[in-house]
C-alpha positions in Angstrom: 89.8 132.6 79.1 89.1 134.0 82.6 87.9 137.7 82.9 90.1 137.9 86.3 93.8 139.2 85.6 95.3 137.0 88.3 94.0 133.9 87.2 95.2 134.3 83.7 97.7 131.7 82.3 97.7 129.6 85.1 97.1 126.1 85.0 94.3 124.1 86.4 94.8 122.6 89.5 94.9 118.7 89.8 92.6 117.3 91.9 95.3 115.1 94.1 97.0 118.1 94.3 93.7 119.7 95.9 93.8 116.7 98.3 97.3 117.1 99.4 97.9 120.8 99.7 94.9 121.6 101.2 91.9 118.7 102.0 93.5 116.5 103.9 95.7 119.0 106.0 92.5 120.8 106.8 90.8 117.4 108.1 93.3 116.1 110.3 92.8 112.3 109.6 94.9 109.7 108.2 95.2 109.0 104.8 93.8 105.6 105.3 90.9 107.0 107.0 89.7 108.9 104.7 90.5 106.4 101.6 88.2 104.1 104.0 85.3 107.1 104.0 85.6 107.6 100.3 85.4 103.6 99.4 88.9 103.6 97.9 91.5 101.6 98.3 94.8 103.5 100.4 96.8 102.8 97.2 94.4 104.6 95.1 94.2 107.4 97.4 98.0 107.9 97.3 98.1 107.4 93.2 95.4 110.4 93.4 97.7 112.6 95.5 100.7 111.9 93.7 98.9 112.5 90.9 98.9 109.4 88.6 97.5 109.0 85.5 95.9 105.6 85.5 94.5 106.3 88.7 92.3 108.9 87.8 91.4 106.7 84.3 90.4 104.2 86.8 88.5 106.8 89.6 86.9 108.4 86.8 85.9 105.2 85.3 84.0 104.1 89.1 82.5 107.5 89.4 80.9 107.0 86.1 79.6 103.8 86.8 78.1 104.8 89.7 76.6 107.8 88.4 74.9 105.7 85.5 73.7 103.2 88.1 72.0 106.3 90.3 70.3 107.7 87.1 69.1 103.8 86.4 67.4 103.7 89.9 66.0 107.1 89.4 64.1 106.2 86.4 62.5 103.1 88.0 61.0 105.7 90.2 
């Protein structure tokens, strides 16, 4: 439960909601610019923003991956 009184009962925020109200206003690129800088596909980018289910299954699902794979090459250190 948060300590601040303003925050109280309000719900997290989504993270394509994040993108679209205030990341990619702020950057002033097109969407399929910055899908191209993140390694996604446009399409994904929009399911993100319009916040769809199965795409953040399949985000989260790369992000893992590549998060094992960077631990992997770390230990071979």
């Amino acid at each position: 439960m948060s300590r601040n009184r303003l925050l109280r009962g309000l719900k997290p925020m989504h993270p394509g909601e994040m993108l679209r109200e205030e990341v990619l206003p702020a950057l002033g690129k097109s969407k399929a610019e910055i899908a191209r800088l993140l390694g996604i596909s446009r399409q994904t980018l929009y399911d993100i923003i319009e916040e769809n289910p199965d795409a953040d299954r399949s985000v989260n699902r790369r992000c893992y991956r590549r998060a094992t794979r960077i631990r992997r090459f770390r230990r071979a250190d």
